[in-house]
N, C-alpha and C positions, 0 to 999 in steps of 0.2 A: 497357532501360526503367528510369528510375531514378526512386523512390518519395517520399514526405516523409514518412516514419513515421521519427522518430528514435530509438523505443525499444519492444519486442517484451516484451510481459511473458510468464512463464514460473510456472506455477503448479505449483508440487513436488509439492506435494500436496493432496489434500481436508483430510486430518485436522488436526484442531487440538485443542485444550489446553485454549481455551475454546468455547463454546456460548452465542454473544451471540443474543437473540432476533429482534436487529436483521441477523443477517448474512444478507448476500444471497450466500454461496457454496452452494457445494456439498460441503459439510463432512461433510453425512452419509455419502455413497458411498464414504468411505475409501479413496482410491485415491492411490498414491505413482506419479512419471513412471518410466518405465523408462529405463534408458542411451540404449537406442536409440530412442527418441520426443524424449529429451531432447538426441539426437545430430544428431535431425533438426530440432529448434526451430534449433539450431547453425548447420545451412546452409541455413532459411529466411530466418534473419536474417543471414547473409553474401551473399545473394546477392538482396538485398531492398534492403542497405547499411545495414542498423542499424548502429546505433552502441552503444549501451547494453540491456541485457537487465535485466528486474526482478524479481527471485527474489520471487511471493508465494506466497499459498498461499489456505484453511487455513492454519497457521505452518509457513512454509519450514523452520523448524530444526528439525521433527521427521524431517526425512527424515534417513534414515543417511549418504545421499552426499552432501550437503550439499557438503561439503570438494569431493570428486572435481568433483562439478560445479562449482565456485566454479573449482578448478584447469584444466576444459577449456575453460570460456569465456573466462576471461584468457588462456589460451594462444592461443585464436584473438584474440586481442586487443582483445575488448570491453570496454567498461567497466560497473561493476557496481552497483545500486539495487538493495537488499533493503528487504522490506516486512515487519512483525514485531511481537507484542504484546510484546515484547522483556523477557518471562519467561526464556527460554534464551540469551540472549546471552552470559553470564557463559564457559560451555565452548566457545564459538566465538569469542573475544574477537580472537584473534589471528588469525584466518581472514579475520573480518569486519575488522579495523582496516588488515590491509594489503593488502585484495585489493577493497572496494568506496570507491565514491565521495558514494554518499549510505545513510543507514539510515533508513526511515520507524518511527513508535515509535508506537503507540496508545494513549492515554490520554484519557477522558471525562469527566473530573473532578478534584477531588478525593475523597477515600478513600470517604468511605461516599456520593457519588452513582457514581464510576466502577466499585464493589462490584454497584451495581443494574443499573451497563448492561452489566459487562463478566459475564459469568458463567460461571465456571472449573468445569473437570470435576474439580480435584484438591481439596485442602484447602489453598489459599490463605486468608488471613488480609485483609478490605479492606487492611489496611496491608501487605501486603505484593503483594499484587495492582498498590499503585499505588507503592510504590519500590523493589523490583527493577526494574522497566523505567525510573525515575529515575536509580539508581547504575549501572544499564548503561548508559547512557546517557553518563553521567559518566566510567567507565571509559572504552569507545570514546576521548572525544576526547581523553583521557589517555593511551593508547598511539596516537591522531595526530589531532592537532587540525587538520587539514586535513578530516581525516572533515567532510563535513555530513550534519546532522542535521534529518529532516523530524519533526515533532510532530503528529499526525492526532489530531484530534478528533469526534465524530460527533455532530453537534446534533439534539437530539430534544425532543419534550413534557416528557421525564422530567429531562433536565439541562440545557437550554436558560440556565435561571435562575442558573444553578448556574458556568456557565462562566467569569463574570468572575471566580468566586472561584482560578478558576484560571490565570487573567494576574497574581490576585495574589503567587500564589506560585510563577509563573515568574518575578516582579520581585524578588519576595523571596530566594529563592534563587539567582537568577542562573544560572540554568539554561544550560547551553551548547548552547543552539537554533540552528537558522539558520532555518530557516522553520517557524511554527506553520498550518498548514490545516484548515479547519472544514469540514466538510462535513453538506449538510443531508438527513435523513435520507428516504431516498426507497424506498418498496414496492416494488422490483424482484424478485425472485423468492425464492422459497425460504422461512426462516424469516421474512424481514423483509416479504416480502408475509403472512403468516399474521398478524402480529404487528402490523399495520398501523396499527390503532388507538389501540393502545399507546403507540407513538411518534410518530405524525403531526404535525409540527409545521409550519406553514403559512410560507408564503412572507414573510408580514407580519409575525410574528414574528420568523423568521431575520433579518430586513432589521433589524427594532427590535436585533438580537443585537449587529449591525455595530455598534451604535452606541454601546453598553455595553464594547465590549472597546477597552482603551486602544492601539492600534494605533502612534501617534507617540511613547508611553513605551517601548513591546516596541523600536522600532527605535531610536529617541533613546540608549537606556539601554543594551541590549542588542546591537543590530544586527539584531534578528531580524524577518524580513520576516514579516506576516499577510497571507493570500488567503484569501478565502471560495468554497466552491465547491458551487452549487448545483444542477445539472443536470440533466436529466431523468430520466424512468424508465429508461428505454433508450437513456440518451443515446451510447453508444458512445463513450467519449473513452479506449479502448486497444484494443490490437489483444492476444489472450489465445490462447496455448495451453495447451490444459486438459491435466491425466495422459494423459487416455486420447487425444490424440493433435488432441480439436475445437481447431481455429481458427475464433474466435469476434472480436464485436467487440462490445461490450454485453452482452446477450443471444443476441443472432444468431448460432449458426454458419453458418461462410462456408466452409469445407474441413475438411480433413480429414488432417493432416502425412505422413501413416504409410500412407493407402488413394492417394493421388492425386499426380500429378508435381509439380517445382516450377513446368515451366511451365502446368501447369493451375492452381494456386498464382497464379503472377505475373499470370495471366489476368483470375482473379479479382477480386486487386487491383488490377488497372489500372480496374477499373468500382466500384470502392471510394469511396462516395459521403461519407463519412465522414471520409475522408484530411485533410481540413484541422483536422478538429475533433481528431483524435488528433495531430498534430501540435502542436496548439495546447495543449490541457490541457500534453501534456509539458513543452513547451518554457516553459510560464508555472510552471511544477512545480519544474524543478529545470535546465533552463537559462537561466533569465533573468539572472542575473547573481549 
């Protein structure tokens, strides 16, 4: 049976570094994958035919094996998208620059609005909050400029307004992006449904957003492609194995990696109503050209 999921995301871990009010994870429950949950994402997605697996989290870099796992999935010969507020980049530099093929990097702003949406559990500095994940960034494509580099932003009430000022100083800088992604901020579970009010920014707006950000400069100048992506609540557009072993797809879990066979697995997703739409985000993501 052969699927159209061309990429399996893999969540290391719950924990994270920061404590955005907007995250729709599962950040609280602290929970890191084990080898073997993480052995079995392995050969769900060999024998599903992924292609690509995407380290998130919580931030993937807090986990210790990081390395080891970067090391078993290129060995089975996948290729590799890390997702990251790219705080810790700096100690994985070399991990990351010759074993993955895209880095996604969060940033909301600039300094004192991405200070308000991103909110660190340490004692970052706004200005350092928003250019350590800058100069990692720059490093990266300095030890391989082949690296691409996705730029995620998260539009909300609170920086919505705020956002052109930071096309400007990716034009200014000349920031080495390949694709900057906006995405509009949607109540899905967890802190970001609590918070809901806070951030709610209407569909009307995000559209007036399109139209403020200079999109034909970013690519003209730059190269660097903009997509907007506005989804639904539970729009399901990946297929997610969580620590503790849910395979999920949105919200939804669907199995179970660690309790149930792969052909009960494969069962599953053969009535996987979703399939084109997780196909489709990816491949307009980071295989489009």
């Amino acid at each position: 049976m052969k699927f159209n999921i061309p990429t399996l995301d893999i969540k290391l871990t719950n924990r994270c570094n920061y404590e955005c009010e907007y995250c729709y994870g599962e950040s609280d429950q602290q929970i890191d994958i084990s080898i073997g949950t993480f052995l079995n994402a392995l050969n769900l997605a060999k024998v599903i035919g992924v292609k690509y697996l995407e380290f998130c989290g919580g931030e993937p870099l807090l986990h210790s094996k990081f390395e080891k796992f970067t090391n078993l999935a290129r060995q089975e010969g996948f290729n590799l998208i890390l997702r990251t507020n790219g705080i810790l980049i700096e100690e994985y530099a070399d991990v990351i620059s010759k074993n993955f093929e895209w880095v996604g990097v969060s940033l909301d702003g600039i300094e004192k609005v991405n200070d308000i949406m991103r909110k660190s559990k340490g004692k970052l500095t706004p200005k350092e909050k928003f250019i350590i994940p800058i100069n990692n960034i720059r490093l990266l494509k300095k030890k391989n400029s082949r690296l691409k580099i996705l730029f995620a932003s998260l539009a909300s009430a609170i920086n919505y307004q705020e956002l052109p000022l930071l096309t400007d100083y990716i034009l200014k800088k000349k920031l080495p992006i390949d694709l900057w992604k906006i995405y509009l901020f949607r109540p899905k579970r967890q802190r970001a449904s609590s918070n809901k009010d806070k951030f709610y920014l209407s569909e009307k707006k995000f559209e007036s957003l399109r139209k403020t950000i200079n999109i034909k400069k970013l690519q003209n100048e730059l190269g660097i492609k903009t997509i907007f992506g506005s989804g639904s609540v539970n729009s399901g557009e990946c297929l997610l194995v969580s620590p503790n072993g849910n395979l999920s797809v949105g919200s939804n879990k669907i199995a179970h990696i660690n309790k149930q066979s792969i052909s009960e697995i494969k069962s599953i997703l053969s009535n996987l109503k979703e399939e084109k739409r997780i196909a489709t985000n990816k491949k307009v993501t980071y295989l489009s050209g």
